[in-house]
N, C-alpha and C positions, 0 to 999 in steps of 0.2 A: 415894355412887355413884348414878347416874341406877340405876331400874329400867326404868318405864312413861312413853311418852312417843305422846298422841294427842293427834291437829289433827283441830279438826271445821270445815269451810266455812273455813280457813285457810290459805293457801299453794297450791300448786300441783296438789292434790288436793282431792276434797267432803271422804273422809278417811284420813287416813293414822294407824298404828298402828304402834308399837316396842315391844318386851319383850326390851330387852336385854340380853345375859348380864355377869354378873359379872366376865369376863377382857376378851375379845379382841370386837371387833365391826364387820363392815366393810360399808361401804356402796360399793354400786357400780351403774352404770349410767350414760346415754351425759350428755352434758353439757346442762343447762339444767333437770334436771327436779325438782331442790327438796336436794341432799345436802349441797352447804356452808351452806344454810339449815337442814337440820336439827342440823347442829352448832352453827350460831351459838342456835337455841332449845334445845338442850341445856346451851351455856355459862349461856344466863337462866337454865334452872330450876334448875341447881345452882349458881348462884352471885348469883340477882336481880341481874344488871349484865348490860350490854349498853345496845342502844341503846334510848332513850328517847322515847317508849313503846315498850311491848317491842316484839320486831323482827317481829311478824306480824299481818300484816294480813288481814282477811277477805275471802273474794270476794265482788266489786261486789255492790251492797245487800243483803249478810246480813250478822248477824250471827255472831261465830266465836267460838270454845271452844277453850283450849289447857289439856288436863289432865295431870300427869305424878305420878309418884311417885319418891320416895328409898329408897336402900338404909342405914340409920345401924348403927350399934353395936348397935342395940334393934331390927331390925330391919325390913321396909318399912313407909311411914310408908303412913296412907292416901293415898288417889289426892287432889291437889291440883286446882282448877278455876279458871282463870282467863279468865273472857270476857272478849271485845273490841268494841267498837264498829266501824265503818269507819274511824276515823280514827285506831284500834289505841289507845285507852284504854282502861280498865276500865268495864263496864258497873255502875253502880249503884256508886260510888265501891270498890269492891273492892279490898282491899290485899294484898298479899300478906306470908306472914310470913316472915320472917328463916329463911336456910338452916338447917336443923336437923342437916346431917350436919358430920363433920369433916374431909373430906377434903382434899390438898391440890389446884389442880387448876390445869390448863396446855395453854392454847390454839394451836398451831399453825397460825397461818394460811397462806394459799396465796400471798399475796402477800408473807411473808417477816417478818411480825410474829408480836407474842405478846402471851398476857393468861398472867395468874397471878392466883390466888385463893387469899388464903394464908387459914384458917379461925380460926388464932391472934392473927396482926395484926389483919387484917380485923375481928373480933372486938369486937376492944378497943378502933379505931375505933371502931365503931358504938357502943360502951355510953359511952365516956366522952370522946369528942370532940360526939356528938350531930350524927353527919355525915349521919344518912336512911340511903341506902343502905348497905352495905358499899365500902369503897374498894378498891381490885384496883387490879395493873400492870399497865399498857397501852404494849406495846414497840412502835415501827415499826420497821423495818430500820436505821433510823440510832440510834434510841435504845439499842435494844440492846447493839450497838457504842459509843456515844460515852456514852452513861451517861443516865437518865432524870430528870428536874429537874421540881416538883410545885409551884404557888409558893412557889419558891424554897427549896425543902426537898430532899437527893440523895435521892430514893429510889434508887438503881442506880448505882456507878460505871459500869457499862457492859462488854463483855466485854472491850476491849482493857487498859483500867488492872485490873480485878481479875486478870484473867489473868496480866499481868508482875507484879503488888503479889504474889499467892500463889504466882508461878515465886517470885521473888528471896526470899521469906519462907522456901520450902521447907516450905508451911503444909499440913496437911490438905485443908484445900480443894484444893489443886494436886495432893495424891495419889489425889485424887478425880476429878479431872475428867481425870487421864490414866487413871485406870481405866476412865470413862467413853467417851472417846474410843476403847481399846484396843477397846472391847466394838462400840461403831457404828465400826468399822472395816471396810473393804469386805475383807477377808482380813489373812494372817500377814504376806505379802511388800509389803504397801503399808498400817502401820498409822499411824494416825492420833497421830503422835510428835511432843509441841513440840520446839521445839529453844531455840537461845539468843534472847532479843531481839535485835532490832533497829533503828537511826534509818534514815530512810527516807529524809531529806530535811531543808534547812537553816530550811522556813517549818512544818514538825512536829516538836515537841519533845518530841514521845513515844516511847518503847519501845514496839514494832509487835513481837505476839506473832510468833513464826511454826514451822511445823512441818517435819519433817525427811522429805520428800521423798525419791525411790530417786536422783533425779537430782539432790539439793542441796535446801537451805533456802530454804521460801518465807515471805512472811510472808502471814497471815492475812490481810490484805487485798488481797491478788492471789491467792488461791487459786480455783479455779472454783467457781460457783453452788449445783453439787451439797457442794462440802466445805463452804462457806459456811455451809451449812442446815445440814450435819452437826455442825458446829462451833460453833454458834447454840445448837441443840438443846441439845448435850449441855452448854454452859457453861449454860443456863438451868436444865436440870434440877439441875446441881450448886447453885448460886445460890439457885434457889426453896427446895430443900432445906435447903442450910447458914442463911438468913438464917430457914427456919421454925424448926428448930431451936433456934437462939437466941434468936429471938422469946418461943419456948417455954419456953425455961431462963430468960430473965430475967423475965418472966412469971408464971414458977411453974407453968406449965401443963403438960399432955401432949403431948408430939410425937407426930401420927397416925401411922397405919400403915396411911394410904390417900390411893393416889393415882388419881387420874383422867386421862388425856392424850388431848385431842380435836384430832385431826391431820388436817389438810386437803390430799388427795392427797401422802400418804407419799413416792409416789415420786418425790415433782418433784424434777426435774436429776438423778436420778441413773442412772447406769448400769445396766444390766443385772444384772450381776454383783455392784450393789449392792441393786438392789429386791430379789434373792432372800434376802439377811441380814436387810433393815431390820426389818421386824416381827417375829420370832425376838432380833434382839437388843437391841431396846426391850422385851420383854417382859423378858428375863435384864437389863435393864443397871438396873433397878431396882432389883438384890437388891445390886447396887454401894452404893446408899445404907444398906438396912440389908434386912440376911437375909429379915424378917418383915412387910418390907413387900408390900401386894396391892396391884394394877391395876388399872384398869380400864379400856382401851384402846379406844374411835371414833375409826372412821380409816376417810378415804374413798378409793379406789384407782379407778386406771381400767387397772392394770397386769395382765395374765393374771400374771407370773411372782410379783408379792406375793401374790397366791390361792394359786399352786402352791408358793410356798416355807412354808406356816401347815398342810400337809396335814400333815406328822408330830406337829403341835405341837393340831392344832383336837381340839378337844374340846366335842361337841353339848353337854354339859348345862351347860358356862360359859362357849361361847362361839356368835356368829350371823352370819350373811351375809344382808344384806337386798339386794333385788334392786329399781331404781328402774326402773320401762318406764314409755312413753306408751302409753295405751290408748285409740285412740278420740283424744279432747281432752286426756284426763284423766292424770295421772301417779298409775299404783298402788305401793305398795312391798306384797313378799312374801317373807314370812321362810323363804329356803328350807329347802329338806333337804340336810343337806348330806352330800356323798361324794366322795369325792376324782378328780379327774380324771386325775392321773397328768402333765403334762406343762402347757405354755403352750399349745402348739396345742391341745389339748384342752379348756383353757379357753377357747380362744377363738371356738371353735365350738360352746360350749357353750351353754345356755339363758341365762349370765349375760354374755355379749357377744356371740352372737347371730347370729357373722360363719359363710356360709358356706363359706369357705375362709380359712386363714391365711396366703392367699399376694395378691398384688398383685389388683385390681379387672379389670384384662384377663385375667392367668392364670383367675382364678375364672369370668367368663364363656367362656374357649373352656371350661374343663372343664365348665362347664353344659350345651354344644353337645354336647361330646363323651359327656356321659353320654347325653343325650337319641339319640344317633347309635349307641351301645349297645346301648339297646332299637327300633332302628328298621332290619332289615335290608333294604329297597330304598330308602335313601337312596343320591340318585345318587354315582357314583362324584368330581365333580367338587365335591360337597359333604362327602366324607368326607376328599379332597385337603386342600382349604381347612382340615378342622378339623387335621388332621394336621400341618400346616404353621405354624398359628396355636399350636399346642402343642409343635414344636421350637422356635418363637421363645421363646417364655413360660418352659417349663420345663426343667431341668436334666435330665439324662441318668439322675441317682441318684433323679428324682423319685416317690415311689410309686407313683403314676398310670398313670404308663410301663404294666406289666404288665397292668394291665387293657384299656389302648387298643391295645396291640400288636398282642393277638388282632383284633381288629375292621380293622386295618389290612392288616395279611395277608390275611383274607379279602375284600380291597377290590383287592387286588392292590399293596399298596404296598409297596415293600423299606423294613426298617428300617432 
């Protein structure tokens, strides 16, 4: 598991500092200011893969320092140090050594792909192929689905053939991945249930998984963007898992009992009703694969309701909220303190999105008039009209607001 993870004159900041907790870890802030980059430099340091040379470059003419440390078996390793030149190589031929933890680990990206890092395969790769790096899957949106091909080698069938190969088997795998499924489910009354295959069409001669919908059978390739990812996810995690597993067993090795999942805004495509489950039940849908297995969860959110649905579950000493602002030029992260807001709106006016109202950009400004109009008794009476009137447009009748502007209305002479 990552522990410690600093950028010095690297990215988007002079320097940026992580001390991540062992569980749950969310990054959050507004968009462009360095957060799907630091998972892509979290996937290098726990797994030396990525893009080539590593994926961070130093700001115009300095030189930059990327140091991190691991969490292993034997506990944290020293702090590792990796300079870079400008044109992101190592300074002074600098190597780095082979991952030393055993975790499994699994990349969510935002554009609908996946890496996996198996520590077993990957392994034995590296010692008796004599491949340099470690090798890892690298899923796009199509490959995941239609099966991953290496030269000319399957690494993947792909999620539609494994999926129907382990329906029709009636195989573990398949009792797996509906447990999986059952667990990333948006509720009781809409669960996430295959149903029978199906052909789709006379130019595809596949069995086209599909699930069993409130209103009938869809298949898996017409299901919306948010099932999509759901269904992506949780067949990956069964997959990475069952092929470590057997890796392992034929191997002769140990199956870990640590997983890492570095997820690139959680809540893409989904619902409401689903952002407040998603991280609550990626943390439980783990213990699906085995009781004793631990987490370790980066995961980047731009959602108030993912923050408000982790208050019953957060816990300071294994898990962090880091907070990305622009400062100035410069983008700081700051490990907050954290306390529970109690709601989304609350979050969202909170220090960590910043907004001062959770309501539309015109409602927020008349209420900025109207509070200003508050503290100001000889504002004319044809400007206290205007704010009054700009505030039956904007807001509801039920709006809290109401009772505060009322008084100030009345004594303006206006009827409610």
């Amino acid at each position: 598991m990552l522990g410690e993870l600093k950028l010095e004159e690297v990215g988007p900041g002079p320097r940026l500092s992580f001390s991540f907790g062992p569980r749950l870890n969310l990054l959050t802030g507004d968009n462009g200011l360095g957060k799907s980059f630091v998972l892509e430099l979290a996937w290098w340091a726990l797994t030396d893969n990525g893009v080539d040379p590593v994926p961070a470059l130093p700001r115009a003419g300095r030189q930059g320092k990327v140091t991190y440390s691991l969490v292993t078996e034997m506990g944290r390793t020293p702090e590792l140090e990796y300079p870079v030149h400008g044109d992101g190589r190592p300074v002074g031929g600098y190597k780095r050594p082979a991952p030393l933890h055993s975790a499994l680990i699994l990349h969510a990206r935002v554009d609908g792909g996946f890496r996996v890092w198996d520590p077993v395969r990957n392994d034995f790769l590296r010692t008796y192929e004599g491949a340099g790096r470690p090798r890892f899957y690298d899923f796009s949106q199509d490959s995941l689905w239609d099966g991953l091909v290496e030269d000319g080698r399957v690494l993947c069938n792909g999620l539609i053939r494994d999926w129907v190969y382990w329906q029709l088997r009636r195989s573990e795998s398949f009792e797996l991945l509906c447990k999986v499924l059952a667990r990333l489910s948006p509720d009781a009354a809409e669960t996430l249930k295959p149903g029978e295959p199906t052909r789709l069409g006379v130019d595809d001669a596949r069995d086209i998984p599909t699930l069993e919908m409130p209103y009938g059978s869809v298949p898996i390739t017409q299901a919306s963007a948010g099932i999509r990812r759901i269904v992506g996810l949780a067949y990956l995690l069964v997959w990475a898992w069952e092929e470590h597993r057997r890796v392992a067993e034929l191997l002769q090795r140990k199956a870990t009992d640590h997983i890492v999942l570095l997820i690139d805004e959680v809540e893409s495509h989904l619902h409401p009703r689903w952002q407040r489950l998603i991280l609550p039940s990626l943390l439980a849908v783990v213990r699906e694969l085995r009781p004793d297995v631990k987490v370790q969860v980066i995961a980047v959110t731009h959602a108030p309701l993912v923050l408000a649905s982790v208050e019953p579950q957060f816990d300071p000493d294994q898990d962090a909220l880091f907070m990305f602002d622009l400062v100035g030029n410069e983008v700081k992260v700051t490990k907050a303190d954290w306390r529970p807001r109690g709601d989304a709106n609350a979050w969202l006016t909170s220090e960590v999105f910043d907004l001062k109202e959770p309501r539309s950009v015109e409602a927020e400004e008349a209420i900025t008039r109207a509070r200003a109009a508050l503290k100001d008794p000889h504002l004319p009476i044809e400007e206290v009209k205007r704010i009054h009137n700009d505030l039956y447009r904007l807001l509801r009748d039920t709006d809290p607001f109401w009772p505060r502007w009322l008084a100030r209305a009345e004594a303006a002479g206006i009827e409610p």
